[in-house]
N, CA, C and O of each residue as an XYZ file, in Angstrom:
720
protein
N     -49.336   -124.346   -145.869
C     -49.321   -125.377   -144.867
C     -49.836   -124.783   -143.561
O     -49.225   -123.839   -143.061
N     -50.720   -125.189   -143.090
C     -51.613   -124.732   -141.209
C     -50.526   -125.615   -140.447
O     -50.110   -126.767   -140.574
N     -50.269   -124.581   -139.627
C     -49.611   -125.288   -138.394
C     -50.493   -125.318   -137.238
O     -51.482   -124.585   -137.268
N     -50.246   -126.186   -136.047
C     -51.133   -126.048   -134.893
C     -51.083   -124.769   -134.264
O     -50.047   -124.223   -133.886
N     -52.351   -124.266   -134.155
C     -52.778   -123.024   -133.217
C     -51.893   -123.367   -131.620
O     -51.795   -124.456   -131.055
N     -51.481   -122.375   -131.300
C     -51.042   -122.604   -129.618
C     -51.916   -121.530   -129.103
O     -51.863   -120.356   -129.468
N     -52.849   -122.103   -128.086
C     -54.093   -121.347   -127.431
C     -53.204   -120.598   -126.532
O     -52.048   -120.900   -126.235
N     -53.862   -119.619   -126.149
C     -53.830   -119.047   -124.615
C     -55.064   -119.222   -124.101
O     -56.128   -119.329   -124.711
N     -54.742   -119.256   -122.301
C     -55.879   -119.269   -121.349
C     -56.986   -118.293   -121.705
O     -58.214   -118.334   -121.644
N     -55.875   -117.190   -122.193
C     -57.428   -116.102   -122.537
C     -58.680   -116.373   -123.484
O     -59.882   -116.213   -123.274
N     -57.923   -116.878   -124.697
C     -58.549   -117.459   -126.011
C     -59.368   -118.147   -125.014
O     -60.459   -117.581   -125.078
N     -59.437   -119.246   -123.952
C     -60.014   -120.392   -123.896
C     -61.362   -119.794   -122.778
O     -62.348   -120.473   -122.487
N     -61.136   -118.621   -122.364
C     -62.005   -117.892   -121.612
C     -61.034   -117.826   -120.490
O     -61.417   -117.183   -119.512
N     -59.781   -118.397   -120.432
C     -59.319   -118.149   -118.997
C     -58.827   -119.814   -118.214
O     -57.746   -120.080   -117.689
N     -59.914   -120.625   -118.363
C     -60.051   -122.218   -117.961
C     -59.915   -123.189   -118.702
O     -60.360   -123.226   -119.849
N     -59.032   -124.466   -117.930
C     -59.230   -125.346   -118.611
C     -60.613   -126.010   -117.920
O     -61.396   -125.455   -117.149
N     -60.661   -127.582   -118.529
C     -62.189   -127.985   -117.522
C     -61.654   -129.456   -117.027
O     -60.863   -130.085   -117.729
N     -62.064   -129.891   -115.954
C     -62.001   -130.767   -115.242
C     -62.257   -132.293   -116.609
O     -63.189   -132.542   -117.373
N     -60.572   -133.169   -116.281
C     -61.148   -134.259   -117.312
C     -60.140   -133.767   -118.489
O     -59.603   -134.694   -119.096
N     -59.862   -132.687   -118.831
C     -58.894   -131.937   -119.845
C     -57.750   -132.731   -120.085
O     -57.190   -133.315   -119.157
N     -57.266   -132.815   -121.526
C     -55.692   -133.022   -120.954
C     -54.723   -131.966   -121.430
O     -54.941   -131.420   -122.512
N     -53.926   -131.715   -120.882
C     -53.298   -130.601   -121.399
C     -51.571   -131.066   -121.414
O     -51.016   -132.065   -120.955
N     -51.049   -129.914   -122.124
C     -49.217   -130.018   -121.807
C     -49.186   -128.740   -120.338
O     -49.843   -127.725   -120.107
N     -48.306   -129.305   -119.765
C     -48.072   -128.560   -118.529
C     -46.595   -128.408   -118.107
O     -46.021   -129.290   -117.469
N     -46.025   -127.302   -118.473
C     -44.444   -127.177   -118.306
C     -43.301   -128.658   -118.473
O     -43.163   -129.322   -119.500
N     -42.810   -128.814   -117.548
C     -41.941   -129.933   -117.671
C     -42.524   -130.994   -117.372
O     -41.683   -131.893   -117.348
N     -43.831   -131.479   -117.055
C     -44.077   -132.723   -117.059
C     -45.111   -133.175   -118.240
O     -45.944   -134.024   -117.924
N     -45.120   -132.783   -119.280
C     -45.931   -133.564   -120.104
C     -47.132   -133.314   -120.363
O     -47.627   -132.209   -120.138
N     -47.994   -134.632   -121.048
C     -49.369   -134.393   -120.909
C     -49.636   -134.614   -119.788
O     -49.109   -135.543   -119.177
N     -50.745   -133.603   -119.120
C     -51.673   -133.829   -117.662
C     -52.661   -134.325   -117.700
O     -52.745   -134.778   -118.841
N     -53.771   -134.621   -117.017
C     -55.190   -134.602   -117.139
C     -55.449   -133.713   -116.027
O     -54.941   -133.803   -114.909
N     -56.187   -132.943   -116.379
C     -57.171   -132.057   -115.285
C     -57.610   -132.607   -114.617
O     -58.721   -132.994   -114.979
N     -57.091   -133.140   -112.995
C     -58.370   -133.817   -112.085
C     -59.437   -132.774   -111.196
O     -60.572   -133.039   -110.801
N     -58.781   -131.704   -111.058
C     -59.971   -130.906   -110.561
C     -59.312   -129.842   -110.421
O     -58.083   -129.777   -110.419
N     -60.560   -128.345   -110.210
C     -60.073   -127.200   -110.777
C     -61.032   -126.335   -109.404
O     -62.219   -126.074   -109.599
N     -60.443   -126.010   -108.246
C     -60.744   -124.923   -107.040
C     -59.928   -124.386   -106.506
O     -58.908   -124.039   -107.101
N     -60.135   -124.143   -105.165
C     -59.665   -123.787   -104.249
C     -58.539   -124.913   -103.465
O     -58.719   -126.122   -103.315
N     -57.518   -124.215   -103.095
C     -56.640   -125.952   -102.909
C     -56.606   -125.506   -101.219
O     -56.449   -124.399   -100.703
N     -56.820   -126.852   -100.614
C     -56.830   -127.190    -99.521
C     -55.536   -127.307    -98.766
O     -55.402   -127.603    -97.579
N     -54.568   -127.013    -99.684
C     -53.048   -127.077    -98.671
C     -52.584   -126.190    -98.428
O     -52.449   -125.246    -99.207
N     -52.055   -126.241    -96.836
C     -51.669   -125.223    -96.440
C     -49.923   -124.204    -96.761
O     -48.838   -124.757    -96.943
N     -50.078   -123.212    -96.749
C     -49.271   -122.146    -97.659
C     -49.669   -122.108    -98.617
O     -48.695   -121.943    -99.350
N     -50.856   -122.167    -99.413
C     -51.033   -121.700   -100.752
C     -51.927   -120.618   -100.298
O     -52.092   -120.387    -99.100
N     -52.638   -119.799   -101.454
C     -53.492   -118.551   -101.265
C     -55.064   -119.417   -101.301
O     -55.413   -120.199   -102.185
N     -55.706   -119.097   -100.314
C     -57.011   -119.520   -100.833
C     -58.087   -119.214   -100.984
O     -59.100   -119.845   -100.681
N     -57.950   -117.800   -101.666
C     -58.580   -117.304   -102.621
C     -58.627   -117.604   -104.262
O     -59.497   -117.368   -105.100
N     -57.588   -118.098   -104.335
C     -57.201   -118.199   -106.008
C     -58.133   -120.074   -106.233
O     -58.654   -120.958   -105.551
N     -57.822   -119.743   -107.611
C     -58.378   -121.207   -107.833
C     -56.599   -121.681   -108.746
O     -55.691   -120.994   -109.214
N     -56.877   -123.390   -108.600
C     -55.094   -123.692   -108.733
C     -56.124   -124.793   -109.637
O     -57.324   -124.888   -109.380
N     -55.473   -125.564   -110.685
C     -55.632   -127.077   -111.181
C     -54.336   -127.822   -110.375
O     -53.159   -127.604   -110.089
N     -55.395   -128.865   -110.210
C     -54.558   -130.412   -109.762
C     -54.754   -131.271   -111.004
O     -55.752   -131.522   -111.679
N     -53.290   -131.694   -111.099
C     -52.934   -131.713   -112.616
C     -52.545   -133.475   -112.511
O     -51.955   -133.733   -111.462
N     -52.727   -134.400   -113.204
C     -52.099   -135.705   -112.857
C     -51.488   -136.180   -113.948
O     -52.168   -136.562   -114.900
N     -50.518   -136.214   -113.966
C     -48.831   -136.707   -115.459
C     -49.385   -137.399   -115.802
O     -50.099   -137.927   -114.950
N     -49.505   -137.924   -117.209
C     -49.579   -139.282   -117.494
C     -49.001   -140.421   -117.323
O     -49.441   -141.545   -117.080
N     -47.178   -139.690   -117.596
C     -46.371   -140.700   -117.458
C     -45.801   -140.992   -115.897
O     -44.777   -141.660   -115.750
N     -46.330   -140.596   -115.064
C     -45.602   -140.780   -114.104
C     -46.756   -140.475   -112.946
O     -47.654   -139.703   -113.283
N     -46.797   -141.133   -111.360
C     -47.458   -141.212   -110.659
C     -47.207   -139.631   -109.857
O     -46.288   -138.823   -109.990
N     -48.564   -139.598   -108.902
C     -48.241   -137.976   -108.188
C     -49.208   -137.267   -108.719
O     -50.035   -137.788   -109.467
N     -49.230   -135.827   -108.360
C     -49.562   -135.046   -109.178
C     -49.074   -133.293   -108.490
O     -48.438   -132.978   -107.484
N     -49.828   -132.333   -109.757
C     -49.232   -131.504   -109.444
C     -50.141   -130.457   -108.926
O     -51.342   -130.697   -109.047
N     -49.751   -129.193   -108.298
C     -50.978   -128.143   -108.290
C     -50.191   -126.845   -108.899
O     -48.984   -126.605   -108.862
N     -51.160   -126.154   -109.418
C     -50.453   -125.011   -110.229
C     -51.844   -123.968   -110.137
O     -53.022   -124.274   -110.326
N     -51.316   -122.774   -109.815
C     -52.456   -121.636   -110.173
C     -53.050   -122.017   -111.593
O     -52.548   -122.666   -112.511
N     -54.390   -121.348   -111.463
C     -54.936   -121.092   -112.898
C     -54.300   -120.087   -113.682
O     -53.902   -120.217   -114.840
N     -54.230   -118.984   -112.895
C     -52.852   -117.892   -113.489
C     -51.486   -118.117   -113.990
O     -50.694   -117.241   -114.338
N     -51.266   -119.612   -113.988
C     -49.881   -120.002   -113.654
C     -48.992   -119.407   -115.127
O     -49.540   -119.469   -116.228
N     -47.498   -118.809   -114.951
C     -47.497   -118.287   -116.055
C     -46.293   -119.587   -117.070
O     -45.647   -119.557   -118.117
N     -46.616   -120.784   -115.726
C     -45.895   -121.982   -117.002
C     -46.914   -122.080   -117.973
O     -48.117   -121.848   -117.857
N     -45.966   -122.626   -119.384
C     -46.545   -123.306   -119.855
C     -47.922   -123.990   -119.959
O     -48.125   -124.937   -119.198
N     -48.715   -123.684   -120.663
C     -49.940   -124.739   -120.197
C     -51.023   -124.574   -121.792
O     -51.657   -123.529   -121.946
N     -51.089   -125.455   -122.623
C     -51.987   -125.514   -123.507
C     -53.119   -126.905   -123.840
O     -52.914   -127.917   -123.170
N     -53.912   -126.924   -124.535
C     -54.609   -128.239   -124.517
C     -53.661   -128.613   -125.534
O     -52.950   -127.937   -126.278
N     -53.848   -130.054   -125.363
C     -53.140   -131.103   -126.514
C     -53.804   -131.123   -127.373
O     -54.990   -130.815   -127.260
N     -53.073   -131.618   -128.910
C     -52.887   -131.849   -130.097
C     -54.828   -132.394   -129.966
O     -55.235   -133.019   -128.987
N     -55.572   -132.066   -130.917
C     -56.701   -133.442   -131.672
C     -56.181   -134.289   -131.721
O     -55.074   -134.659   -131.332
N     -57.099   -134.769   -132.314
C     -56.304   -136.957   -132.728
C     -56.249   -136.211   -134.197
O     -55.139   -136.383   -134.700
N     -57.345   -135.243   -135.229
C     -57.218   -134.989   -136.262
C     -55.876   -134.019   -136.557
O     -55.373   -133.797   -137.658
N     -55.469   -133.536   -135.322
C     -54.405   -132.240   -135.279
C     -53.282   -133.305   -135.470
O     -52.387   -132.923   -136.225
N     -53.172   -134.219   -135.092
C     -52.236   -135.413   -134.828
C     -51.799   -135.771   -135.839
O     -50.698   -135.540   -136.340
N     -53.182   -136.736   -136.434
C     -53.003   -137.135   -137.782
C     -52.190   -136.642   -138.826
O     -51.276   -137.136   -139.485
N     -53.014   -135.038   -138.800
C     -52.340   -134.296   -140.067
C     -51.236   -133.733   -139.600
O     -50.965   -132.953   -140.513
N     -50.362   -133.595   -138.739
C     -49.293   -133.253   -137.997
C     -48.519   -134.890   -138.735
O     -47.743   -134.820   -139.688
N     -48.830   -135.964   -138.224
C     -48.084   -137.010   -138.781
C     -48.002   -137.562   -140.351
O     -47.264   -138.482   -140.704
N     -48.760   -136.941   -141.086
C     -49.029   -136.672   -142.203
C     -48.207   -135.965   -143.189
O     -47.986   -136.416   -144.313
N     -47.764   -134.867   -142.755
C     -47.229   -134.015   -143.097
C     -45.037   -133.674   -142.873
O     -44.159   -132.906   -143.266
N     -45.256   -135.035   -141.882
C     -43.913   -135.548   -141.431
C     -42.825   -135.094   -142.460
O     -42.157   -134.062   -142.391
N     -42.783   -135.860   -143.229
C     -41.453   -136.377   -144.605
C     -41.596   -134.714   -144.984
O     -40.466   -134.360   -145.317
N     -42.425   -133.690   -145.056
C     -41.929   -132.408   -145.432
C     -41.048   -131.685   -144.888
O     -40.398   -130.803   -145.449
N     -40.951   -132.153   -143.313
C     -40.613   -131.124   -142.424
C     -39.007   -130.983   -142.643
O     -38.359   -131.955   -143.032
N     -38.577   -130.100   -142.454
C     -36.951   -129.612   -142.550
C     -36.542   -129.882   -140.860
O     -36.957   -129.201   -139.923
N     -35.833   -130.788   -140.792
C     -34.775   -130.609   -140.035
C     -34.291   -129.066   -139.182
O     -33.952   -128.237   -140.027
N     -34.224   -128.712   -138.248
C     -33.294   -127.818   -138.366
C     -32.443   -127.873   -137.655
O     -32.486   -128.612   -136.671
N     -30.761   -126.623   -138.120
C     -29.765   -127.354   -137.255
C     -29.055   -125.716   -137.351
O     -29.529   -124.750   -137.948
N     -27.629   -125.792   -136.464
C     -27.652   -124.761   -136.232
C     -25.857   -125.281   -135.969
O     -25.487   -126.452   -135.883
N     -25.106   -124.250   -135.895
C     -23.563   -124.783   -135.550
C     -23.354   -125.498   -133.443
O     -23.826   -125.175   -132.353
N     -22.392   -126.533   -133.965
C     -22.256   -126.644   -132.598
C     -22.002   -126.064   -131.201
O     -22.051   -126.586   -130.087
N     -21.700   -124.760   -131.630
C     -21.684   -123.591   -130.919
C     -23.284   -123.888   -130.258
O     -23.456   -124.421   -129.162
N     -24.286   -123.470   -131.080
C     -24.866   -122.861   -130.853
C     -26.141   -123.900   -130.507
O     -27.143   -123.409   -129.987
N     -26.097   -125.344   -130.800
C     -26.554   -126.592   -130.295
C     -27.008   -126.634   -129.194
O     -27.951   -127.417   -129.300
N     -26.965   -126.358   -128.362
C     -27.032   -126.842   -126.586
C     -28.106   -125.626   -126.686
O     -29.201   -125.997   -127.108
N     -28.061   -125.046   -126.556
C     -29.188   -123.216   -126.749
C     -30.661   -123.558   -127.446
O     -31.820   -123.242   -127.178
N     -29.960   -124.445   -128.582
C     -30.983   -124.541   -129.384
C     -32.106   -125.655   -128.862
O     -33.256   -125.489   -128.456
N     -31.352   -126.785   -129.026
C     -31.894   -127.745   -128.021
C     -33.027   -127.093   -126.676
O     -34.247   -127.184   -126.534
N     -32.202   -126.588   -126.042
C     -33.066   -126.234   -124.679
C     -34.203   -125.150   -124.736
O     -34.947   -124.844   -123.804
N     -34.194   -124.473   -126.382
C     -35.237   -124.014   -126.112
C     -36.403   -125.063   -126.808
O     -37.603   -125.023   -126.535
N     -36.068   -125.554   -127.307
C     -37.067   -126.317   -128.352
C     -37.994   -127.467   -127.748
O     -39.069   -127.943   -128.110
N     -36.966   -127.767   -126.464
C     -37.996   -128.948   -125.521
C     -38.841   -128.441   -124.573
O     -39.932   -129.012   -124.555
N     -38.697   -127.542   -123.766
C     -39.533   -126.810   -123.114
C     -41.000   -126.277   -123.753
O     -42.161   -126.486   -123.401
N     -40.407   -125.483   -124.866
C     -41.324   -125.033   -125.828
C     -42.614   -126.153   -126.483
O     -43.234   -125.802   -127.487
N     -42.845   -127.170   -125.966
C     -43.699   -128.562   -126.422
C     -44.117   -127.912   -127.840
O     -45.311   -127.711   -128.060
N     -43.215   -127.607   -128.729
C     -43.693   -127.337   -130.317
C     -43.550   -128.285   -131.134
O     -42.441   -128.495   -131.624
N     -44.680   -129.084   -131.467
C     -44.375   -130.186   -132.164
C     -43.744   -130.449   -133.505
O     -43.249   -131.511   -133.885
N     -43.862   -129.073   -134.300
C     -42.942   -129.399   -135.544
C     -41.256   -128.859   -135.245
O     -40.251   -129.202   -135.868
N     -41.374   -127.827   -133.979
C     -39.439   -127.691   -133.838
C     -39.049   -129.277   -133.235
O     -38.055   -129.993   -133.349
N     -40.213   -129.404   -132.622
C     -39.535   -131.207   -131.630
C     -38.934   -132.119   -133.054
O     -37.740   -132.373   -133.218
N     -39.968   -132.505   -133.945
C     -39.969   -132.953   -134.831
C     -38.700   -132.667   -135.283
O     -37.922   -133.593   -135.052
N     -38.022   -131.368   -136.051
C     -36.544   -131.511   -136.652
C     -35.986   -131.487   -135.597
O     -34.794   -131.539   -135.899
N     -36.069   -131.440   -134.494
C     -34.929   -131.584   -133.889
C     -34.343   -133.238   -133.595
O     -33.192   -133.639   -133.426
N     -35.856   -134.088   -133.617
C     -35.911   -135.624   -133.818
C     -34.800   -135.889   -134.685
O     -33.711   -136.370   -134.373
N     -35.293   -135.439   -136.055
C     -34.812   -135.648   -137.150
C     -33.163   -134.968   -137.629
O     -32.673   -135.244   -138.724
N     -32.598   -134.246   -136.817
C     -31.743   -133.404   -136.841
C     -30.614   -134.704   -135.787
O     -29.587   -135.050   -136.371
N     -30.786   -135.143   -134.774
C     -30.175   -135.459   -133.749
C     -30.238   -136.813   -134.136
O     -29.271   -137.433   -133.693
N     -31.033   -137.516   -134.813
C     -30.693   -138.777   -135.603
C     -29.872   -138.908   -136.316
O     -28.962   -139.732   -136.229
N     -30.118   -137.781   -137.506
C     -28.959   -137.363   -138.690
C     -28.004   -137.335   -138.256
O     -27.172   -137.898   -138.968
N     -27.417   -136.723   -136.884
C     -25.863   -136.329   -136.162
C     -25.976   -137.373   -135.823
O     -24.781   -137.559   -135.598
N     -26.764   -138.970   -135.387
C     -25.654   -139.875   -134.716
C     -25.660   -140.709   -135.635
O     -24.968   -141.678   -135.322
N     -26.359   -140.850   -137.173
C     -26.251   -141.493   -137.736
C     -24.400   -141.183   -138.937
O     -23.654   -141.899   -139.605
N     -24.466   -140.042   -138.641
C     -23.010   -139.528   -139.522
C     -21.862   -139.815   -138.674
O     -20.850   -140.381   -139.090
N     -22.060   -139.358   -137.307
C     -21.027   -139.717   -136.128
C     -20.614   -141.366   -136.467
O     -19.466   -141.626   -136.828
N     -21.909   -142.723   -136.280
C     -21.892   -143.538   -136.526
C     -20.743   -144.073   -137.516
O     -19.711   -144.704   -137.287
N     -21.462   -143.454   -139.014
C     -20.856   -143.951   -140.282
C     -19.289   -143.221   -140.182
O     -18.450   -143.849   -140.828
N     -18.871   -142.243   -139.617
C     -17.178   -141.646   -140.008
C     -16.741   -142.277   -138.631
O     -15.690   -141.685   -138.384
N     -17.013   -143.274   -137.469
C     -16.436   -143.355   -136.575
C     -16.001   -142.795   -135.836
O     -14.819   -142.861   -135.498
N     -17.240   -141.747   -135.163
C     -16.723   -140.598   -134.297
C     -17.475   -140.881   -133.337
O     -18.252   -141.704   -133.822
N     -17.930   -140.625   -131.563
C     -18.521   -140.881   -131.057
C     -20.164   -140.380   -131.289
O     -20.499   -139.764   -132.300
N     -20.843   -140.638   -130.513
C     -22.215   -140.017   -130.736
C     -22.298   -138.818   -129.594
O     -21.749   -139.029   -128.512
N     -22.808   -137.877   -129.766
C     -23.321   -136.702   -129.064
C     -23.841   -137.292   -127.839
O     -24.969   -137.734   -128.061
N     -23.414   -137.506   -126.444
C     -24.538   -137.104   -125.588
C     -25.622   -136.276   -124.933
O     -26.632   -136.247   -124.230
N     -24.877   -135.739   -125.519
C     -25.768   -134.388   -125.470
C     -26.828   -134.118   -126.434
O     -27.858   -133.505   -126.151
N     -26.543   -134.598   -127.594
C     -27.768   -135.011   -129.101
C     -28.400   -136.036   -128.455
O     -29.590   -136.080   -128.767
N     -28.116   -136.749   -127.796
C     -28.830   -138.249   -127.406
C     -29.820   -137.632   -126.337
O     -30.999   -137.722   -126.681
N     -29.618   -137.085   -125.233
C     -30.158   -136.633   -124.019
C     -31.356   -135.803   -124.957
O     -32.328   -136.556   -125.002
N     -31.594   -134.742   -125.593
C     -31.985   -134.222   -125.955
C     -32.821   -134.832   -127.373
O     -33.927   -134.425   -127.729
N     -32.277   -135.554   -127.849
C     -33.623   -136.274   -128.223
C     -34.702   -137.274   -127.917
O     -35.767   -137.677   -128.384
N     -33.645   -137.533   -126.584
C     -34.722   -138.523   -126.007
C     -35.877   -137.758   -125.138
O     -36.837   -138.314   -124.605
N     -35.527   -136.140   -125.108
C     -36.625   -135.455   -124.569
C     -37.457   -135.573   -125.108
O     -38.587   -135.943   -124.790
N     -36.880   -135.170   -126.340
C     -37.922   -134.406   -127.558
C     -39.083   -135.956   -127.969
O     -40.310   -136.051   -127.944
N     -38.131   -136.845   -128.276
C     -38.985   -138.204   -128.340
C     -40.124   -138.467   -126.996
O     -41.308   -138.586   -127.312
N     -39.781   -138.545   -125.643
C     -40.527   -138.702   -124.691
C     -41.713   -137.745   -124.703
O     -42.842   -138.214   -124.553
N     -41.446   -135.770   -124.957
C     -42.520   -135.195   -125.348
C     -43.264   -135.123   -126.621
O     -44.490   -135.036   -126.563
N     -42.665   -135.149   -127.769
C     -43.801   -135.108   -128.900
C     -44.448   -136.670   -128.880
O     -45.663   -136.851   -128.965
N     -43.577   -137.656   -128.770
C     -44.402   -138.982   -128.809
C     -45.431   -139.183   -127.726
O     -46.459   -139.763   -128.074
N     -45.301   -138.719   -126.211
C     -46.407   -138.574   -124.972
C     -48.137   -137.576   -125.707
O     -49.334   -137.863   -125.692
N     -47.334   -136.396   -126.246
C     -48.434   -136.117   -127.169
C     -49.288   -136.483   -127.611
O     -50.464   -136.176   -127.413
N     -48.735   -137.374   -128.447
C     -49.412   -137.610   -130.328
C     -49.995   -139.065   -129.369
O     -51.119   -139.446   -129.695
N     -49.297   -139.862   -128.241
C     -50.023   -140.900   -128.111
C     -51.172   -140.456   -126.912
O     -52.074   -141.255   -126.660
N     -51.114   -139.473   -126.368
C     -52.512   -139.075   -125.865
C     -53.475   -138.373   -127.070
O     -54.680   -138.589   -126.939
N     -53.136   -137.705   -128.015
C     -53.740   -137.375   -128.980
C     -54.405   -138.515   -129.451
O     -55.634   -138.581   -129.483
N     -53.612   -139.476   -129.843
C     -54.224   -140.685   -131.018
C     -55.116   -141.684   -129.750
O     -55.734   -142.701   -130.064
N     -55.040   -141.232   -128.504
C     -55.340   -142.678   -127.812
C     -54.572   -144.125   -128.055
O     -55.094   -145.239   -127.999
N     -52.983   -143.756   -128.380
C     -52.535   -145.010   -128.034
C     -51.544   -144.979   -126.870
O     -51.113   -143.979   -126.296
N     -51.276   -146.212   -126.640
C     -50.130   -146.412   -125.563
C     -49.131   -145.960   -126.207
O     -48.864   -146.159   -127.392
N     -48.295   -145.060   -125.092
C     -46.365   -144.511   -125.693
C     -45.868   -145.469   -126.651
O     -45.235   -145.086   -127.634
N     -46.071   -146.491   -126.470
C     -44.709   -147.065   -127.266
C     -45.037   -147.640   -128.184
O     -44.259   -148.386   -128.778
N     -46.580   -147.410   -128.643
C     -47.229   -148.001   -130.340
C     -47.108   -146.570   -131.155
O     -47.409   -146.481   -132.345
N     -46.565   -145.319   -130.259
C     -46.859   -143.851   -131.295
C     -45.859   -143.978   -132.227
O     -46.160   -143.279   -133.194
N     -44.371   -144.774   -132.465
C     -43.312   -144.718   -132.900
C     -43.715   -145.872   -134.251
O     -43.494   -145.723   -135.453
N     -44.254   -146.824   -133.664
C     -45.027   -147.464   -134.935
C     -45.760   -146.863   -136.110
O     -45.485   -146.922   -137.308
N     -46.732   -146.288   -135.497
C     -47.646   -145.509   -135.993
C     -47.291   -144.869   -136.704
O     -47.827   -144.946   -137.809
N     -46.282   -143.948   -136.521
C     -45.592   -142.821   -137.079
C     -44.808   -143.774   -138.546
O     -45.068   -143.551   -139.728
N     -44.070   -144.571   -138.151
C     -43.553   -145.619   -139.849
C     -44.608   -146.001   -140.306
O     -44.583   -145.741   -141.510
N     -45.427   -146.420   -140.068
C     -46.764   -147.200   -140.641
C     -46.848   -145.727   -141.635
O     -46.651   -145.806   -142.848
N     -47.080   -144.746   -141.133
C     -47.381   -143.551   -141.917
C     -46.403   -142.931   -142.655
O     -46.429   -142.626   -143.847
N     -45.746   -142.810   -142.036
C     -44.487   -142.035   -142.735
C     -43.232   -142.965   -142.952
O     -42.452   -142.744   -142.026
N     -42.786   -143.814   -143.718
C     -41.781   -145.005   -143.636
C     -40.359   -144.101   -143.785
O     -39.289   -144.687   -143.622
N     -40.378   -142.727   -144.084
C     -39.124   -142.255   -143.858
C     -38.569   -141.473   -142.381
O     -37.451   -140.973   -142.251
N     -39.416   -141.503   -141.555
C     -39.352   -141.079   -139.978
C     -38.492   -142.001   -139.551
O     -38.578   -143.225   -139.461
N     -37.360   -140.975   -139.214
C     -36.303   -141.989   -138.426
C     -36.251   -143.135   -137.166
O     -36.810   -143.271   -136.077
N     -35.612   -143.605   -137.676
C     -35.610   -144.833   -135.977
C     -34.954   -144.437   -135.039
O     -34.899   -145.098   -134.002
């Protein structure tokens, strides 16, 4: 089974290019709006920074090109596909409640689309059992999958070119055992 390559800047020569979209630490997919010298004052201006613009949300950001967040290009639409394709194989993973909250927090940061994925599938499973024995649901499973949902689905729907809230469709259309 190929999993997605995670680039480095170096691999890529160093740059992204103006127009790009990329994942960028805690906010998601970006688009590259432009890539120089930044004009505001207290930054270095010698360096070159990207001005980065969220998808989901208005603003934007500036970050060195050096920056040592996070920063890779997004999924293909074909990386996508076969990423959603390959769904119903993926294992879950889970870990004791101890050790839950740890696990969680590294897995959303990390924009890894097959740990996001069990952890989707992991944090459904816990509120669907909570559900059925009449125990409460995790907020903390809930918070945390609604990360994981907001980033792998922001993904796959800049990947596929659809709007956020047709990627969850998409995904049953394909895979009818992907949880709700």
């Amino acid at each position: 089974m190929k999993w997605i390559k995670m680039y480095t800047r170096k691999e890529l020569n160093g740059m992204f290019t103006e127009g790009q979209l990329v994942i960028y630490g805690g906010e998601g997919v970006c688009r590259i709006a432009a890539v120089g010298p930044s004009s505001l004052s207290g930054t270095d201006k010698t360096k070159l920074y990207y001005t980065l613009t969220p998808l989901t949300r208005s603003g934007t950001v500036l970050t060195p090109v050096d920056t040592k967040v996070l920063m890779r290009p997004i999924l293909s639409r074909q990386e996508a596909e076969d990423f959603i394709a390959k769904l119903p194989r993926e294992e879950p993973e889970s870990r004791s409640m101890r050790l839950l909250k740890e696990f969680y927090q590294q897995i959303v940061p990390s924009y890894d689309c097959r740990r996001m994925a069990g952890l989707i599938r992991s944090a459904v499973r816990r509120r669907k059992h909570a559900l059925r024995t009449g125990r409460k649901v995790s907020q903390m499973d809930e918070r945390y999958l609604r990360r994981a949902e907001d980033a792998l689905y922001g993904e796959l729907a800049a990947a596929l070119d659809l709007p956020e809230e047709e990627v969850l469709p998409y995904i049953r259309r394909t895979c009818p055992q992907w949880p709700e």
